[in-house]
Every structure is written in structure tokens, then in C-alpha cells.
Backbone as CSV, one residue per row, in Angstrom:
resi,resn,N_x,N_y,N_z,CA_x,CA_y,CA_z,C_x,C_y,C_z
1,UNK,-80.095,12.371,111.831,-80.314,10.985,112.154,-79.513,10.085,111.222
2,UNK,-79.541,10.678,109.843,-78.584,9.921,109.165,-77.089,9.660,110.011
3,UNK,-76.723,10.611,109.912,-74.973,10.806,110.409,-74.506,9.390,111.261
4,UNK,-75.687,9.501,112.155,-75.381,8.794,113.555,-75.900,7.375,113.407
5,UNK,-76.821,7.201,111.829,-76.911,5.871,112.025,-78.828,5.283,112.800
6,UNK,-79.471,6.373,112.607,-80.440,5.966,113.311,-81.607,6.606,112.384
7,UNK,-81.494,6.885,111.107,-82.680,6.929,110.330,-83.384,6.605,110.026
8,UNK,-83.459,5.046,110.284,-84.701,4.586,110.455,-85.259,3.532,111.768
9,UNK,-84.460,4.254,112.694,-84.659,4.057,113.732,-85.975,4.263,114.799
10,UNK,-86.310,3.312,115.623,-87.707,3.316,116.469,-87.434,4.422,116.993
11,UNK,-88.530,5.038,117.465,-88.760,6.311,118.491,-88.143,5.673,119.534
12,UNK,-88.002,4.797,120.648,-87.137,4.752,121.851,-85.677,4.647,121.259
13,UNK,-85.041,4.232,120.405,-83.710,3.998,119.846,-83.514,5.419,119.866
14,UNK,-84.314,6.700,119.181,-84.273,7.485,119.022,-84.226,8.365,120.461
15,UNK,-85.242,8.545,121.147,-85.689,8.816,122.451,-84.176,8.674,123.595
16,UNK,-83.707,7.359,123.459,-82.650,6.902,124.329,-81.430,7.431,123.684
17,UNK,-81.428,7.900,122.580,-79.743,7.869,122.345,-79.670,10.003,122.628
18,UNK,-80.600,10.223,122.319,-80.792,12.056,122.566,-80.627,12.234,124.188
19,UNK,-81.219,11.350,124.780,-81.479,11.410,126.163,-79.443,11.261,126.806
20,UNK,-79.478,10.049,126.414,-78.013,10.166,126.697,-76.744,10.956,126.353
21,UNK,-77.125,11.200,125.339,-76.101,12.434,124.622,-76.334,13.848,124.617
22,UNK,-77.583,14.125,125.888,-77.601,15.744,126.102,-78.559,16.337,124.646
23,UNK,-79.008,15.764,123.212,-79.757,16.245,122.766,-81.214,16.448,122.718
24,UNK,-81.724,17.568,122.340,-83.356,17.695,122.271,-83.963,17.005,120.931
25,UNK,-84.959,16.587,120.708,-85.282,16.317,119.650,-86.329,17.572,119.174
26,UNK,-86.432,17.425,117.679,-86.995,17.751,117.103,-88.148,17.434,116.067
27,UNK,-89.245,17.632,116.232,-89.943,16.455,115.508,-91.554,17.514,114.895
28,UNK,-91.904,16.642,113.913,-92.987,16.733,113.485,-94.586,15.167,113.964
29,UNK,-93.852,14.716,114.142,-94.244,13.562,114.685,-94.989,13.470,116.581
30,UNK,-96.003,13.108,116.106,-96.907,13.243,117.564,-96.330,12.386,118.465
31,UNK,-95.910,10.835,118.308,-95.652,10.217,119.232,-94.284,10.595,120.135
32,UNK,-93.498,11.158,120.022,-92.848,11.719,120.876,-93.806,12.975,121.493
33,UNK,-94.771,13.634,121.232,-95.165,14.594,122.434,-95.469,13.108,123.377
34,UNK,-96.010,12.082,122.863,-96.905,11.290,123.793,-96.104,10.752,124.944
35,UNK,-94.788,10.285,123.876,-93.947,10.129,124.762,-93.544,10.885,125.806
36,UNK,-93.114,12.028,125.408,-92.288,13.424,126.997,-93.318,13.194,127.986
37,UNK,-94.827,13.254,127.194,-95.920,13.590,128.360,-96.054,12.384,129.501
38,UNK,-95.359,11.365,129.182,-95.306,10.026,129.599,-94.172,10.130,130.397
39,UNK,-93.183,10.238,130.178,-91.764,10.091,130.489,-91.073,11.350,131.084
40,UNK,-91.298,12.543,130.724,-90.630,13.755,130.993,-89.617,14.078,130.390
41,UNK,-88.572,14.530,130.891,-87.158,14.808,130.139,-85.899,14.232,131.551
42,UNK,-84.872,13.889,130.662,-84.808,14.213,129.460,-84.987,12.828,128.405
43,UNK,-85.162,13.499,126.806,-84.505,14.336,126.273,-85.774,15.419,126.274
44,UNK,-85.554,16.680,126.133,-86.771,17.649,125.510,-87.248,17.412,124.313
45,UNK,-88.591,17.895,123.844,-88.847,17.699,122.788,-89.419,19.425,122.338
46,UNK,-89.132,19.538,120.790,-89.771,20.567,120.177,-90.362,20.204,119.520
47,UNK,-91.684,20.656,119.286,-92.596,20.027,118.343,-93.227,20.402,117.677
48,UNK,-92.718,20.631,116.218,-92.895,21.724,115.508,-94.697,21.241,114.445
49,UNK,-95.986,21.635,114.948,-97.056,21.388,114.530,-97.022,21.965,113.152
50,UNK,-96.685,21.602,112.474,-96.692,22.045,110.706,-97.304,20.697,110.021
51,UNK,-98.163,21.159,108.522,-98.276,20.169,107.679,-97.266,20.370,106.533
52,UNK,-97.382,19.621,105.268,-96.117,19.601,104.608,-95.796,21.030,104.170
53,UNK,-94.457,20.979,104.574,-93.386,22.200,104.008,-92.576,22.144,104.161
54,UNK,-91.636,23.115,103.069,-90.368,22.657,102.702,-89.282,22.852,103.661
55,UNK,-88.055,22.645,103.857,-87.322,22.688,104.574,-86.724,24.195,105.110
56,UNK,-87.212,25.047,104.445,-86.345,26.572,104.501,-88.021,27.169,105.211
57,UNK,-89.186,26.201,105.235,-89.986,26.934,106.291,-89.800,26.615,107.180
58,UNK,-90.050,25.376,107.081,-88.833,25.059,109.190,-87.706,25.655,109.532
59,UNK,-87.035,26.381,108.774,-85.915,26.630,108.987,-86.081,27.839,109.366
60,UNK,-86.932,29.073,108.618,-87.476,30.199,108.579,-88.218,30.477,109.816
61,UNK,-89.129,29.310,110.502,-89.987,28.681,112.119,-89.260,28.842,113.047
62,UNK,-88.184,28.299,112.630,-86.884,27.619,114.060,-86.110,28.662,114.054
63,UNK,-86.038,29.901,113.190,-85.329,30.801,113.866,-85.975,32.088,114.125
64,UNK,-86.964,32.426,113.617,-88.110,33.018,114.264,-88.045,33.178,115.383
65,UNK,-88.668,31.819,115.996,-88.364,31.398,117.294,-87.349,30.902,117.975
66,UNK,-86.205,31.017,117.810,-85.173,30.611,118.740,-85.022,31.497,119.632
67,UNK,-85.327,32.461,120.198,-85.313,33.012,121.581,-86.166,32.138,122.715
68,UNK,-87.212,31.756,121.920,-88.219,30.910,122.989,-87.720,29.362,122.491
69,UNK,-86.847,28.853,121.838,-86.805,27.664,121.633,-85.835,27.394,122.702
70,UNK,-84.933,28.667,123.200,-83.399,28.535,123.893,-84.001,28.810,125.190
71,UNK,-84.661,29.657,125.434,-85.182,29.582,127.040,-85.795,28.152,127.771
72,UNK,-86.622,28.072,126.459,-87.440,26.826,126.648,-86.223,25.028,127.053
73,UNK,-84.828,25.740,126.145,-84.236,24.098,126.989,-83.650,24.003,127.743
74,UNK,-83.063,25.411,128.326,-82.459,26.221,129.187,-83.165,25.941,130.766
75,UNK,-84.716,25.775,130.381,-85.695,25.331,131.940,-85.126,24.500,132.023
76,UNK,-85.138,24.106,133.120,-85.020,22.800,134.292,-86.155,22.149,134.261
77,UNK,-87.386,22.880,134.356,-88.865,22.350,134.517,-89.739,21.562,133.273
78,UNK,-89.326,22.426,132.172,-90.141,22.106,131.020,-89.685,20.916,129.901
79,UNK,-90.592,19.899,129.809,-89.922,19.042,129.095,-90.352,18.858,127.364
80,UNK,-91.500,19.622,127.095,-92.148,19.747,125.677,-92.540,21.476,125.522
81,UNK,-92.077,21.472,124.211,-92.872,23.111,123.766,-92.919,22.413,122.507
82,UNK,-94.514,23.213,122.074,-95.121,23.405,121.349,-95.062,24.264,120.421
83,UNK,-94.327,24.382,118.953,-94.462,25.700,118.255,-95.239,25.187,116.561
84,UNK,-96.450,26.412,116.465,-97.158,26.155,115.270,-96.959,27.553,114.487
């Protein structure tokens, strides 16, 4: 979010610019599930249910699971997954 200029950017600033540029988000943050469940896709959302931890456990999470993170954006149908 830094890179692009949107770090402290609203969730729709956020929401709209992923949507247009083909990315999924990634979040720890509830109001984007509220959002997809509202809106659909795109963009997808992953939503990684963790409390605080460091960056190499998300990291350690997200590739764990990247077989089901890649199917999951790969659907046509599905617009939120859930990983805890």
C-alpha cells in the first residue's frame, strides 16, 4: 500500500483501486469481509483471522496455504475465503 500511495487510505480508495487493477486484497481487518459480503467481487478478499503476529507468521500462514489461497482466486464464484 505504501508503494502505490494508498497507506493510509479509506477502505473504498482501497477496495476500488484492487478492483480495477485485477488485485485481491489481503487483510486482517473485518470491514472488508463486510464489504465482499455486500458487494461481491471483484476485488477478492483473503482474510487472514489472526491476532497480533509477526510478519514471518503470516508469511509462514500464506504459504502453508497457498494451494487453497490459488484455487480459491482462480473461482469465478467465490468472492471471500476465510483462513485462521
Amino acid at each position: 500500500m505504501r508503494e502505490i500511495g494508498l497507506w493510509n487510505a479509506e477502505d473504498a480508495v482501497i477496495w476500488d483501486y484492487a478492483a480495477k487493477h485485477g488485485f485481491a486484497i489481503v487483510t486482517k481487518d473485518a470491514d472488508f469481509r463486510q464489504r465482499s459480503f455486500v458487494l461481491g467481487h471483484p476485488p477478492k478478499i483473503v482474510w487472514l483471522r489472526l491476532g497480533n503476529c509477526s510478519t514471518n507468521a503470516i508469511e509462514a500462514l500464506m504459504r502453508g496455504r497457498a494451494a487453497q489461497i490459488e484455487e480459491f482466486l482462480t473461482d469465478n464464484e467465490k468472492s471471500f475465503l476465510s483462513i485462521t
